[in-house]
C-alpha positions in Angstrom: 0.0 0.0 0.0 1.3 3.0 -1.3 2.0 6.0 1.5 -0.3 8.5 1.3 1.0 12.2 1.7 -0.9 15.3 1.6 1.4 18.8 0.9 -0.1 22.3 1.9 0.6 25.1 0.1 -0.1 27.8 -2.2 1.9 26.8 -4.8 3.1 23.3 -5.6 5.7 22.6 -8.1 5.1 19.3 -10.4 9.2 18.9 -9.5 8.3 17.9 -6.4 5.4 15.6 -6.2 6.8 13.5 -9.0 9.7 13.4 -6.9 7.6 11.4 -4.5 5.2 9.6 -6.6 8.9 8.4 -8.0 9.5 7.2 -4.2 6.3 4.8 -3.7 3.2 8.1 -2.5 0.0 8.5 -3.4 0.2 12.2 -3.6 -2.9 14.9 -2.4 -2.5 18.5 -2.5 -4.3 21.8 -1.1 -3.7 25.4 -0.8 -6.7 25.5 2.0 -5.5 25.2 5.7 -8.8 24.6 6.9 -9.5 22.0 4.0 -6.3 20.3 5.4 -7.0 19.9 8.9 -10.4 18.5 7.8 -8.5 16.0 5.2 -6.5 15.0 8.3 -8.7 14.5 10.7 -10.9 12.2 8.4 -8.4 10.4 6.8 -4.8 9.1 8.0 -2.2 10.3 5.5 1.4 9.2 6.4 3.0 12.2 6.1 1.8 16.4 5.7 4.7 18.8 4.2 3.8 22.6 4.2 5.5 24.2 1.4 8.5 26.8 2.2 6.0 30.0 1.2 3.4 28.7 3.4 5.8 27.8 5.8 7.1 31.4 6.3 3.9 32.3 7.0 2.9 30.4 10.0 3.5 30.8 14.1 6.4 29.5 15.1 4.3 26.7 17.0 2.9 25.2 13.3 6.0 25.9 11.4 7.5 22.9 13.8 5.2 20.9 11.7 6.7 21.5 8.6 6.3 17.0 8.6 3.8 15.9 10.9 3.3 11.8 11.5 -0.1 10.9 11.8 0.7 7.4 12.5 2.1 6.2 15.3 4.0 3.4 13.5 5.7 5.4 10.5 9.4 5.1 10.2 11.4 8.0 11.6 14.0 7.6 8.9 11.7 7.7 6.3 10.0 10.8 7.2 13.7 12.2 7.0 14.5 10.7 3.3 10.6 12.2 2.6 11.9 15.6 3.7 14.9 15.4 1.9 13.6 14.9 -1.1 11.1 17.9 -1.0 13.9 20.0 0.7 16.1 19.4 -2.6 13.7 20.2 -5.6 12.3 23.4 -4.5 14.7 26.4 -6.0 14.0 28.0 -2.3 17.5 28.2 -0.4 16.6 26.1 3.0 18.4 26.1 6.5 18.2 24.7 10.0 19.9 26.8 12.8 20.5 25.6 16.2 20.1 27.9 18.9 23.3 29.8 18.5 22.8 29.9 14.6 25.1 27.3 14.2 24.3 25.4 10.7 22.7 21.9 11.4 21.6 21.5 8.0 21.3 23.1 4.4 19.5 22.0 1.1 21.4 21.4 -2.1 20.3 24.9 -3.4 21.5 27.0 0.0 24.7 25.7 -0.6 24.9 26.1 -4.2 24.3 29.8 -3.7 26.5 30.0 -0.5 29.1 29.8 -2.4 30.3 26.8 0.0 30.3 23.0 -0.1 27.5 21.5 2.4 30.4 19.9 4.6 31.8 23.3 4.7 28.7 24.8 6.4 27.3 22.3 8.7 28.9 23.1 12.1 29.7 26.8 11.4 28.1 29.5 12.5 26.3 31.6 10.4 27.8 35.3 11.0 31.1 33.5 11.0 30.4 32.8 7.2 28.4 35.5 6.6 29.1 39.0 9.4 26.7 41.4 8.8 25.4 43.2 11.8 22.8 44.2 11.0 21.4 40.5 10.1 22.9 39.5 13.5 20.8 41.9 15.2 17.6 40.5 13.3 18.9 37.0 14.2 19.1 37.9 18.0 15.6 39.3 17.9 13.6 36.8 16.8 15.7 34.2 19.2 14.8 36.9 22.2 11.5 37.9 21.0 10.1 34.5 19.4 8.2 36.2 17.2 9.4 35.3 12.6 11.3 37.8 11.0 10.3 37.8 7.1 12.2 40.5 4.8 11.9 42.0 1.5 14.2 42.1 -1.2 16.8 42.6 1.7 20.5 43.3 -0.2 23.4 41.2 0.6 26.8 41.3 -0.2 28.9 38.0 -0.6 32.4 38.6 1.3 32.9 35.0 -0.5 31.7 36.2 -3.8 32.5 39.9 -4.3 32.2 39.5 -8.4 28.3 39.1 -7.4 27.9 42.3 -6.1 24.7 43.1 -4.5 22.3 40.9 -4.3 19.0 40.5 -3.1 16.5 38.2 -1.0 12.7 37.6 -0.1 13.4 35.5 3.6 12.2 34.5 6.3 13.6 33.3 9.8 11.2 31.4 11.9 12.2 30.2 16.1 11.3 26.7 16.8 10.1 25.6 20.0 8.2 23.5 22.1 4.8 25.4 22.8 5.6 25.1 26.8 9.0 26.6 26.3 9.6 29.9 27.4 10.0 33.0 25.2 14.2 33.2 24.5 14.7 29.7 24.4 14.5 28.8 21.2 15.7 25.1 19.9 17.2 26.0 16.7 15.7 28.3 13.3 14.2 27.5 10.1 16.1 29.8 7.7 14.5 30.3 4.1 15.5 32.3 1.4 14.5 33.1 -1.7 17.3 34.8 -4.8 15.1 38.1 -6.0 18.3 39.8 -7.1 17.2 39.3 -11.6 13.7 40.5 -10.2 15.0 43.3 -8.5 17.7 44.0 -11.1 15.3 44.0 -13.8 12.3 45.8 -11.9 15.0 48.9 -11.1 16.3 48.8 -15.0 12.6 48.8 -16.1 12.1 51.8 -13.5 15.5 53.3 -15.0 14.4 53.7 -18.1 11.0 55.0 -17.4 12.7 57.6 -15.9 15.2 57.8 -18.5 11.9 57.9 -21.5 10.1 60.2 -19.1 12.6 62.9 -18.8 14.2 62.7 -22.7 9.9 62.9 -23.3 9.7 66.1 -21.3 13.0 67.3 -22.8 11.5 67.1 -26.2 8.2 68.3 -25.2 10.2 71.0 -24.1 12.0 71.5 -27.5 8.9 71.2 -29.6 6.9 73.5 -26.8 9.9 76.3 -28.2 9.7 75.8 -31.8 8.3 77.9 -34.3 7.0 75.0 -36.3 4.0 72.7 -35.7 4.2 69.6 -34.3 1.9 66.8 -34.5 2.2 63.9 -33.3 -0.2 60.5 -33.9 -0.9 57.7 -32.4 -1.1 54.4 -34.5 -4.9 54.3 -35.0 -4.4 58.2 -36.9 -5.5 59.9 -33.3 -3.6 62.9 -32.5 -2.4 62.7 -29.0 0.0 65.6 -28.9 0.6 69.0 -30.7 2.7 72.2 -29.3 1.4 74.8 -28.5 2.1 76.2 -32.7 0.0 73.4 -34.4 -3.1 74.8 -31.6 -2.9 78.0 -31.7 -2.0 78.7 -35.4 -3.8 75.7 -37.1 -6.4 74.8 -34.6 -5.3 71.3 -33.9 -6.3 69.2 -30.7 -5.1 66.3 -29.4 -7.5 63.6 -29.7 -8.5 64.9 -33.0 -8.7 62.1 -36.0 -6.5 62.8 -39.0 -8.9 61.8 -41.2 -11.2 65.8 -40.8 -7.4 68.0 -41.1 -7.8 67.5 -45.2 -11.6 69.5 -45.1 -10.9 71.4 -41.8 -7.7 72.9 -43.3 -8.4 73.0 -46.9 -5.1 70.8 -47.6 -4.0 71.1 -51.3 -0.6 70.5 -53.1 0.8 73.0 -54.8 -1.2 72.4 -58.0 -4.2 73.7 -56.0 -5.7 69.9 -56.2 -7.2 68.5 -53.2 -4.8 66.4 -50.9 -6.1 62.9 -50.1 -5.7 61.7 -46.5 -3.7 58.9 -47.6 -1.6 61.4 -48.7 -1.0 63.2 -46.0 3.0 63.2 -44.5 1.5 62.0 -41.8 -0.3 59.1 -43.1 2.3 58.2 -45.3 4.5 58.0 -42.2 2.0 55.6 -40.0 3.0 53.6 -43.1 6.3 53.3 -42.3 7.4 56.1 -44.8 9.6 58.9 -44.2 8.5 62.6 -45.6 11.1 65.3 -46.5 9.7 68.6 -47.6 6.6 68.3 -49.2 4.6 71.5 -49.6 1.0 71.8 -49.1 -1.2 74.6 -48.9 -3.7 75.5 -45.8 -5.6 77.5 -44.8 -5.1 77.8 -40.5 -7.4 78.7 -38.3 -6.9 82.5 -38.8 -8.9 82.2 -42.7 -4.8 83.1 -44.0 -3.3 80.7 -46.7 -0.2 79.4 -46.0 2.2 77.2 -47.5 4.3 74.9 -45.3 7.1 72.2 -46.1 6.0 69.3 -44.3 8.3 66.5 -43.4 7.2 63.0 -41.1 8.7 60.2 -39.9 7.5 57.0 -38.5 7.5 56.3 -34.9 9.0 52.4 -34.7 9.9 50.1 -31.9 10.0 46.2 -32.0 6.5 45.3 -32.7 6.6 47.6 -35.8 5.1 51.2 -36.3 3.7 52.8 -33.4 3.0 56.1 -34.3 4.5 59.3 -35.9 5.0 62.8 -35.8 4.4 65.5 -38.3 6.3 69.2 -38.8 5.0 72.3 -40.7 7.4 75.1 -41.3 5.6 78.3 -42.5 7.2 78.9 -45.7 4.9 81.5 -46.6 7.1 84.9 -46.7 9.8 82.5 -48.2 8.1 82.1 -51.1 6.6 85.1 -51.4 10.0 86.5 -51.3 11.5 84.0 -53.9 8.2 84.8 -56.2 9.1 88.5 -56.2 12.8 88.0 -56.4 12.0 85.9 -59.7 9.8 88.7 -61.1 12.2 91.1 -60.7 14.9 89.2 -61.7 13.0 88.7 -64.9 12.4 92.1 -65.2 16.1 92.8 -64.8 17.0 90.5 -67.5 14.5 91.7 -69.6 15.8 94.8 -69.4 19.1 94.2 -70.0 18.2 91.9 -73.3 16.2 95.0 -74.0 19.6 97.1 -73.6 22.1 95.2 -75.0 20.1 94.2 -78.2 19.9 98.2 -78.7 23.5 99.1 -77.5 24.5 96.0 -80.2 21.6 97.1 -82.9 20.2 94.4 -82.3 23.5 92.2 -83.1 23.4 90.5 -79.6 20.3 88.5 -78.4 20.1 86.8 -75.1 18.2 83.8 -75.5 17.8 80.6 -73.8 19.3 77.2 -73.8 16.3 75.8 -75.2 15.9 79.0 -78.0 19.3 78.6 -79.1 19.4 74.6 -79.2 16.1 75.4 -81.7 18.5 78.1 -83.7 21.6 76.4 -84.3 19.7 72.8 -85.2 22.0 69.7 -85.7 25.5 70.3 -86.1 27.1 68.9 -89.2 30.5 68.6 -87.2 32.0 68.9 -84.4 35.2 69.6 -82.0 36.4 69.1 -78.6 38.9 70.9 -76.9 40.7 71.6 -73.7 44.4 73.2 -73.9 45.6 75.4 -76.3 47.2 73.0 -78.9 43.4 71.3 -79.3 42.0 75.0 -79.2 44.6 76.2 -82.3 43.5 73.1 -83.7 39.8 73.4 -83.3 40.1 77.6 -85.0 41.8 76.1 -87.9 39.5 73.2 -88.5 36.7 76.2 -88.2 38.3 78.6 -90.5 38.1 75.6 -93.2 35.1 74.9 -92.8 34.1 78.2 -93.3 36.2 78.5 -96.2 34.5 75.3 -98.0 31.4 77.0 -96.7 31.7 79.5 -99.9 32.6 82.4 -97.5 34.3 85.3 -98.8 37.8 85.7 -97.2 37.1 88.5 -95.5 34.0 86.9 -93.7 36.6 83.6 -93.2 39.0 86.1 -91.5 35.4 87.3 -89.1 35.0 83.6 -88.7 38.7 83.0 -87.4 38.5 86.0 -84.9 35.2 85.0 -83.8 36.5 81.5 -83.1 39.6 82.7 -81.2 38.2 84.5 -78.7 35.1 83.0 -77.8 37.3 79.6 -77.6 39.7 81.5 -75.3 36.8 82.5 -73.1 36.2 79.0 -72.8 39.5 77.7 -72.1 39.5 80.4 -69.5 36.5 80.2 -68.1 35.8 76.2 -67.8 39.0 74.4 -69.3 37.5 73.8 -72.5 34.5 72.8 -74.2 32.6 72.0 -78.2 33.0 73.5 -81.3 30.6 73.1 -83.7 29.1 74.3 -87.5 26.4 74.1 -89.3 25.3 75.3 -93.0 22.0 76.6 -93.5 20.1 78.6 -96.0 22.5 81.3 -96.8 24.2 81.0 -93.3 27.4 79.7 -91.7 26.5 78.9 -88.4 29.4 78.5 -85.3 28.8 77.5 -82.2 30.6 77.4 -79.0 29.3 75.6 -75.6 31.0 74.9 -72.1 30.3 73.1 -69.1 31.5 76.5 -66.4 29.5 78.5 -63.6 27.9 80.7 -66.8 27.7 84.4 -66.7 25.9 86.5 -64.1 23.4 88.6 -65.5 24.8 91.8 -63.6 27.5 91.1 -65.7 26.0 90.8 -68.6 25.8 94.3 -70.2 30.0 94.6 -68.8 30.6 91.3 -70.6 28.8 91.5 -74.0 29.4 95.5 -74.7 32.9 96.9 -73.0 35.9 96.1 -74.8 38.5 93.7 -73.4 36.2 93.2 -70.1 36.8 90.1 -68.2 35.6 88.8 -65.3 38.9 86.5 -64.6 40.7 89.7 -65.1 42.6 88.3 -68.7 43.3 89.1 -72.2 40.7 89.0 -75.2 39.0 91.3 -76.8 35.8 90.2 -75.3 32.5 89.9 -77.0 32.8 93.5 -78.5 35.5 92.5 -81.2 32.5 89.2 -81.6 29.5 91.3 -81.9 31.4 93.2 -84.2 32.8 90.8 -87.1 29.6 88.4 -86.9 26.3 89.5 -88.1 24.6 88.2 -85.1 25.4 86.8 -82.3 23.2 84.5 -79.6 23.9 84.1 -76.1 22.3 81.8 -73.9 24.1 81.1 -70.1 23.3 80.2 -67.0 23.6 76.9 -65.0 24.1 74.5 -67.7 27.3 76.8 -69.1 27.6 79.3 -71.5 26.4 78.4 -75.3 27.5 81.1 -78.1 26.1 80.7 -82.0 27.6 82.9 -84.0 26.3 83.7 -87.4 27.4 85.0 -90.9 25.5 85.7 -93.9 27.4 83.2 -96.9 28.2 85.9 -99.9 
């Protein structure tokens, strides 16, 4: 017949009562004290084990029951293999102190995180092992007072084991004694503990770096509280759930507020005037993961003014994916405004000079553009590259010959030479080279040079084309004067993409 053993407890670990299943019980558990002392009292079980967390619980008069025989004929020695067992598969650390707090005996897992072998700790006293004063103290109280000690996530420090550091521990310390034995005169102490230190460790990182997220939070509320933008920032879902105080006052925008009504309440368009649609939006591109540089809307804010902004978003990520995002408008209204009138009048300046230097040239000299003069030279029937002065001598003479096949009288080939010379000078000068090229057309000998360089400024433009030997690299040359002169027109287009000159000459 198989022992029959019942275990109270709150928690009982499958470790354990395999453990004794494996050693020939029958196995009953509860977490009820008052369903145990009924099981006991109707039914003889061979041996009751209270688990260590129940254990610390209990009056030093129950504790001492930790195994209670409930037959008069069970085996003293197997009550102690019974304990043993149960005493070596919890991951509790487990100790029996004799009145002076010498160590009578330890479970596998007390001396594993001792730092000791068992044979090194039974027989010692405890504070010999481990001083700590202030543990002594405790020690001495609950052996004068008779009343369990039970402690918190108490720190520790091995003297043994420096490299662990601090460390800490749930325990309790529990007097046993005889129920007619006085107070002080205790027979020896349960000792449990129970390693919270990873607990502990992680609880105060966790804590860490809330207070770490909380302050770098109010240090960027703080910065986005100080721009002159708006900021928006959404939750996942497309619920606003923060904006400073810019995106309230100047847009009307509330946390809490779904994306989805900023389109109509803002009259959002691009820059075409078309309608923007809210999958559109920076910021719902963002909640998709994508990032947003500079796009430029139109809105109208909650003041009835227009205003253009360059929006830009990114994604809020962290390990489950995209979380939220957050949005910024800068007011580039004035900006633009600014730019528009500088263009206008930057147009009207240009105007006026072509306006000027066609008259100053009789009309000899047109400023054009790339795309105009592209459409006025046409294809070229052949062409040269050069980039030092042996190609460029090279490239004047090829010109000159073609302009002498061309059927042009020698004094117009002589125009062409000079022509040639200094406007492939300029480019030599100007951007280390560049193309030569001619073309034939309907009565007209067409040259063209183009370089790659920073172009002419247009303040420079009437100096350039009109006063003899100007230069703004401070060289020789006759300059476009001595050009204007010997060709019967002459088309300038520069700028960004280089300088292009088409030079042209009636064939007579």
């Amino acid at each position: 017949m198989k022992r029959r053993v019942l275990i109270i407890g709150t928690e009982q670990k499958c470790d354990q009562i395999k453990a004794l299943e494996d050693a020939g019980c029958a196995v009953e558990t509860t977490a009820s004290l008052s369903k145990a002392v009924e099981l006991i009292t109707s039914q003889p079980f061979a041996d009751v084990l209270l688990d260590a967390e129940l254990f610390m619980r209990l009056e030093s008069e129950q504790a001492g029951f930790c195994i209670m025989d409930t037959e008069a004929s069970l085996d003293f020695d197997w009550q102690l293999m019974l304990a043993e067992i149960v005493a070596n598969c919890t991951e509790a650390n487990l100790a029996y102190l004799d009145s002076n707090f010498n160590f009578v005996w330890v479970n596998a897992s007390y001396a594993q995180k001792s730092g000791y072998k068992k044979e090194e700790l039974l027989g010692k006293n405890h504070f010999d092992l481990f001083p700590n004063e202030e543990n002594q103290r405790i020690f001495e109280r609950v052996r004068d007072t008779g009343k369990p000690y039970t402690a918190h996530e108490k720190p520790f420090h091995y003297l043994n084991q420096p490299e662990l550091g601090t460390t800490y521990w749930n325990w309790t310390l529990v007097p046993i004694r005889h129920k007619d034995d006085p107070i002080g005169t205790a027979r020896g102490f349960t000792f449990t503990l129970v390693d919270v230190t990873s607990s502990v460790k992680a609880r105060k990182e966790i804590e860490r770096l809330r207070e770490e997220a909380l302050m770098q939070a109010s240090q960027m509320t703080a910065v986005f509280n100080a721009l002159s933008d708006a900021v928006i920032v959404y939750a996942n879902e497309g619920r606003i759930s923060y904006v400073n105080p810019v995106a309230s006052t100047v847009y009307g925008i509330s946390p809490d507020m779904d994306a989805s009504v900023l389109p109509e309440k803002l009259s959002i368009r691009n820059m075409d005037d078309s309608p923007v649609h809210v999958d559109d939006l920076p910021s719902s591109r963002a909640l998709k993961g994508e990032t947003v540089e500079d796009q430029e809307l139109n809105i109208v804010n909650a003041h009835g003014r227009k205003v253009t902004v360059v929006a830009s978003a990114s994604p809020l990520i962290s390990e489950s994916g995209v979380i939220g995002a957050v949005t910024v408008w800068h007011d580039v209204t004035e900006k633009r405004s600014a730019e528009q009138r500088e263009r206008e009048m930057e147009q009207k300046q240009l105007e006026f000079y072509r306006r000027t230097i066609s008259a100053a040239s009789q009309d000899k000299l047109i400023i054009t553009s790339y795309d105009d003069i592209r459409e006025i030279f046409g294809e070229p029937q052949e062409t040269w590259e050069f980039f030092d002065v042996n190609k460029m001598v090279h490239t004047r003479r090829s010109v000159t010959l073609a302009a002498k096949t061309a059927g042009l009288s020698e004094s117009k080939v002589n125009k062409v030479a000079t022509c040639a010379g200094e406007m492939l000078s300029n480019a030599i000068k100007h951007a280390g080279g560049g193309h030569a090229s001619i073309r034939t057309d309907e009565g007209k000998f067409l040259l063209r040079v183009a370089d790659h360089g920073p172009g002419i400024e247009e303040l420079n433009l009437p100096a350039v084309a009109l006063i003899h030997r100007y230069s703004t690299v401070g060289t020789g040359g006759m300059g476009y004067k001595l050009t204007i002169y010997s060709a019967d027109k002459v088309y300038l287009a520069t700028g960004g993409e280089g300088t292009i000159v088409v030079m042209e000459f009636a064939i007579s």
